[in-house]
C-alpha positions in Angstrom: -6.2 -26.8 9.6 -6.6 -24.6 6.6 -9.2 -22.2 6.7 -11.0 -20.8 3.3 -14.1 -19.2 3.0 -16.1 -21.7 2.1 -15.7 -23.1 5.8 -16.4 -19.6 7.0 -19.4 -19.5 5.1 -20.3 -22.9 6.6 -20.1 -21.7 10.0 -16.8 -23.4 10.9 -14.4 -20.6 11.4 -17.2 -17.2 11.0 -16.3 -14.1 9.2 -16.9 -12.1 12.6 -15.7 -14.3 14.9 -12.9 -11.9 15.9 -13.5 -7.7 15.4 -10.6 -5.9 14.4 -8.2 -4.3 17.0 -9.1 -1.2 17.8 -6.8 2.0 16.3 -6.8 5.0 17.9 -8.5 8.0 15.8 -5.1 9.4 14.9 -4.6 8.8 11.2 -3.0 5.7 11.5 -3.3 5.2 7.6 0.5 7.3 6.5 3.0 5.2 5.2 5.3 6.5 8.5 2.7 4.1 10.6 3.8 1.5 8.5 7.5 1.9 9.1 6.7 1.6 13.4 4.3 -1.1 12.9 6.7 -3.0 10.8 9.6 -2.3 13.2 7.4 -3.2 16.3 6.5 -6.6 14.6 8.9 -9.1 14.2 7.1 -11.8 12.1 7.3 -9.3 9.4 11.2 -9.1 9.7 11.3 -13.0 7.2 9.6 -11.1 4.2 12.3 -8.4 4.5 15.1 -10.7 4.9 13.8 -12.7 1.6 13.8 -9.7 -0.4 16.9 -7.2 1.3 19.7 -8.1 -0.4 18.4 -8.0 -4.1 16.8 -4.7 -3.1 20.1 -3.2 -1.5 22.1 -4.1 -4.9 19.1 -3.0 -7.9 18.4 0.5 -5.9 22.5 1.4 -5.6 22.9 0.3 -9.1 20.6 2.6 -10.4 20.9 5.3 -8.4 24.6 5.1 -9.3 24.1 4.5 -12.5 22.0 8.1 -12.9 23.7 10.0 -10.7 27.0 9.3 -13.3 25.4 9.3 -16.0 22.3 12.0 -16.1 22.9 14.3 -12.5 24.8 16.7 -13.6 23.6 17.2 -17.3 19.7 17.7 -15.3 21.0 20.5 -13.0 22.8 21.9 -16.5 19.5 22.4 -17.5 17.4 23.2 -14.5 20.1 26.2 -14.0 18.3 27.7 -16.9 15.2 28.1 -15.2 15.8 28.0 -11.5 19.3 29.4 -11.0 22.3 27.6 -9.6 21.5 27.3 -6.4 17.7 25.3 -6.4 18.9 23.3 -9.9 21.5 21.2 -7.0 18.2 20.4 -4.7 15.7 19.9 -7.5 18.1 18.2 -9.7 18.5 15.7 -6.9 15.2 15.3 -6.6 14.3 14.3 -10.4 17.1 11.7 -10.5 15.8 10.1 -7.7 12.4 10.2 -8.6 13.5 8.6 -11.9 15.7 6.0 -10.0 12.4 5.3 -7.9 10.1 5.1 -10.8 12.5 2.5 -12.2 13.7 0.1 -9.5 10.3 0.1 -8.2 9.0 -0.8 -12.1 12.0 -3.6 -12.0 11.2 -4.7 -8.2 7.5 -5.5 -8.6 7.8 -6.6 -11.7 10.5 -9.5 -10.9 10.5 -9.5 -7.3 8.4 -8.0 -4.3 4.6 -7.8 -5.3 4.3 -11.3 -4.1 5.7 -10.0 -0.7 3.6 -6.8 -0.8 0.7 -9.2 -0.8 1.7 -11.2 2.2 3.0 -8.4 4.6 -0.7 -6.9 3.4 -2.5 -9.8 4.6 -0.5 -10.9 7.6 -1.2 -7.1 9.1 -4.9 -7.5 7.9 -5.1 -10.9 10.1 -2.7 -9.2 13.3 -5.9 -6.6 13.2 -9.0 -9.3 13.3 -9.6 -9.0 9.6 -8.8 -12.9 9.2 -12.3 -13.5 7.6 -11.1 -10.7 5.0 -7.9 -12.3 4.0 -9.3 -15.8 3.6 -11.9 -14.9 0.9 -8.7 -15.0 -1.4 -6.4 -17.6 -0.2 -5.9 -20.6 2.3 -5.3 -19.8 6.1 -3.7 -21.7 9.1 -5.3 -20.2 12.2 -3.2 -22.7 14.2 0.3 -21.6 13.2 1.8 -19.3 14.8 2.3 -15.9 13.6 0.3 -14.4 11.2 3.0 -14.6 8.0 2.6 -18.0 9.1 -0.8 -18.7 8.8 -0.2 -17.1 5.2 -1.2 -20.2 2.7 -1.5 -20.5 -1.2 -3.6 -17.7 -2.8 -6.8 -19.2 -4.3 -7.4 -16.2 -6.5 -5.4 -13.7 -8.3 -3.3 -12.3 -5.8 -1.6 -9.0 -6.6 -1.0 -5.9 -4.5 -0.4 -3.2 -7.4 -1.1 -4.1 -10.9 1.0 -2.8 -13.3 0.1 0.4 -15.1 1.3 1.5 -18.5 -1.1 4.8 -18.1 0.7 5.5 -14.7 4.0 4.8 -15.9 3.5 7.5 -19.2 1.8 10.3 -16.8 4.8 10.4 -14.5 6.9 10.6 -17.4 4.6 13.3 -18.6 5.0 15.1 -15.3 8.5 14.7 -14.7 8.7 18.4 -16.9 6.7 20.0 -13.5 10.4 20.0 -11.4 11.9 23.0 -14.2 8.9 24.9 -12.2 11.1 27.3 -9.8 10.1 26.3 -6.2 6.9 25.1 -6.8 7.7 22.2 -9.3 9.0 19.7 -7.3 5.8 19.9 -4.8 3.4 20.2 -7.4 5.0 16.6 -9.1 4.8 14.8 -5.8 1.1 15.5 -5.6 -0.2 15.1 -9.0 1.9 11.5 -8.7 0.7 10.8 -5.3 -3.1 11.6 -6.7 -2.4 8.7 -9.3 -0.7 6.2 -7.3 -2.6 6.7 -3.5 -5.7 4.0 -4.4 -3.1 1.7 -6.0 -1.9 0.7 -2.6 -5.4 -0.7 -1.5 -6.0 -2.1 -5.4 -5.7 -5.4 -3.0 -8.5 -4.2 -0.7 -10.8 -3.7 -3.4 -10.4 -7.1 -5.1 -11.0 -8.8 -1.9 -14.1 -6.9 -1.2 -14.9 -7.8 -4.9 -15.6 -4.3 -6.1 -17.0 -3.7 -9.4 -14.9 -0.5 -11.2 -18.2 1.7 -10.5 -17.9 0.4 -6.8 -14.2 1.3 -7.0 -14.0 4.2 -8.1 -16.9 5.3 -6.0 -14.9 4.1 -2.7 -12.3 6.6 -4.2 -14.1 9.3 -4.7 -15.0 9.8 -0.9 -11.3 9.6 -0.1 -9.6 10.9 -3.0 -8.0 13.8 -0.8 -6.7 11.1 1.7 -5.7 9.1 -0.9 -3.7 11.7 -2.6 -1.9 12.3 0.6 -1.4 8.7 1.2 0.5 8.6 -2.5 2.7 11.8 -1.7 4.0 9.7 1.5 4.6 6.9 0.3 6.3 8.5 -2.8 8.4 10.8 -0.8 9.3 7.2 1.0 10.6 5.7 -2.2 12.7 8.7 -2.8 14.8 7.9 0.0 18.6 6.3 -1.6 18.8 3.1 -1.2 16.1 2.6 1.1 13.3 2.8 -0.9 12.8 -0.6 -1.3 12.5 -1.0 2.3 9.8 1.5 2.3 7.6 -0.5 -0.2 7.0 -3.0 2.4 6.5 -0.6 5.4 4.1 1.0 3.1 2.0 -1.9 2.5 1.7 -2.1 6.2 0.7 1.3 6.5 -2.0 0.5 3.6 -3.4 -2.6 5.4 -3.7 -0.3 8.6 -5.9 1.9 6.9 -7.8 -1.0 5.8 -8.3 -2.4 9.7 -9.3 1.2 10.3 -12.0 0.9 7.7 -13.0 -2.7 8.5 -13.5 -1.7 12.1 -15.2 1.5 11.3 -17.4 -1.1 8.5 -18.3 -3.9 11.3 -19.4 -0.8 13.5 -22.2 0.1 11.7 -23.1 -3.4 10.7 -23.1 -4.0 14.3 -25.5 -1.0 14.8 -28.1 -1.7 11.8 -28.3 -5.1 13.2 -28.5 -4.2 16.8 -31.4 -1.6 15.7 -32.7 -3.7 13.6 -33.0 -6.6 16.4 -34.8 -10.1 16.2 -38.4 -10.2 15.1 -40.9 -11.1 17.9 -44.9 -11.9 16.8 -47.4 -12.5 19.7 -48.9 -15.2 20.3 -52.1 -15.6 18.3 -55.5 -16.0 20.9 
């Protein structure tokens, strides 16, 4: 039976009817918690399988084509300003920050935000957050794994949107890796500062966040956020298995979000528990 939340609202299958599994207080929100909690979950394995092969060929295409083509004229240059020696490591480092930048532009764009959405939600409904999910598409509580129970969106559904502002400040930075030594870590955190609330852009839209509410939300966890986007950026500058680590990050991302939800129900729980059921005495 599909589920929306127009029956939850009803009463037939309640928002709270399950609370979230409980996660330990470790920070279970890095993208590296997303790569075991993938591995450990086999339902997840299908959306890999869908999207593997595709992946495999666009990322060794373009890291081949830019390590031909642009390696060895970058280290040329970085040579200038950080000797022979660190222009090697950093040079590496810019060309595949580049070839990350664009197979993950190409990827969502043509083939994995769709995917992104659904290993999102199927974590979301593995942790209890069932009601969550179903405020923005159609649910099967009775099938058997949570991917399964995955139905037709009924709104918008995108993990990431796309972001021409994004796209044009890490082109901007990319000049931060001719800094000796401390270029390359300084561009992994001014990028990770952009991108870290991208990955629960989801999250927000099914909470139905207004931008003020939004960029509130962030504000509190900008710093954890930022940290979140270095991860999952140094993730996406592993060769050929970056695309891989898209996924595993989205896990990681919906996590966090059963971390919050959990941490949210809590102190509804509370208020409500405080706030108790209103007696009146009988009058004489």
């Amino acid at each position: 039976m599909w589920v929306t939340a127009l029956s939850e609202a009803s009463g037939l299958y309640p928002l709270k009817a399950r609370k979230p599994k409980s996660l330990s207080q470790r920070r279970q929100c890095l993208p590296r918690q997303g790569i075991i909690y993938f591995v450990r979950h086999p339902f997840l394995y299908p959306l890999l399988r869908a999207r593997l092969l595709p992946a495999l060929l666009l990322s060794i295409f373009v890291l081949a084509t830019l390590f031909i083509w642009t390696y060895l004229p970058q280290v040329a240059f970085l040579a200038i300003f950080h000797g022979r020696k660190l222009a090697w490591i950093n040079g590496a480092f810019l060309v595949l920050g580049e070839g990350a930048a664009i197979t993950a532009l190409l990827f969502e764009a043509f083939f994995v935000d769709e995917t992104l959405v659904d290993v999102f939600d199927a974590t979301l409904i593995d942790h209890g957050c069932r009601g969550l999910v179903a405020t923005s598409r159609l649910l099967d509580p009775e099938a058997g794994n949570p991917v399964k129970q995955l139905g037709k969106p009924t709104t918008s559904a995108v993990y990431s949107p796309f972001s021409l502002r994004q796209i044009i400040e890490f082109v901007l930075l990319l000049p931060l890796n001719f800094i000796p030594v401390a270029g390359t870590p300084l561009f992994l955190v001014m990028t990770g500062y952009r991108a870290g609330p991208l990955h629960h852009w989801r999250y927000f839209k099914l909470l139905g966040f207004t931008k003020k509410e939004r960029n509130g939300f962030i504000r509190k966890r900008k710093l954890r956020y930022t940290w979140f986007g270095v991860m999952a950026l140094l993730l996406q500058l592993v060769p050929v298995l970056s695309m891989l680590f898209l996924l595993t990050t989205a896990a990681g991302s919906a996590l966090w979000v059963a971390k919050l939800e959990e941490k949210r129900m809590s102190i509804y729980e509370t208020n409500d528990s405080l706030t108790g059921p209103h007696y009146e005495d009988d009058p004489p």
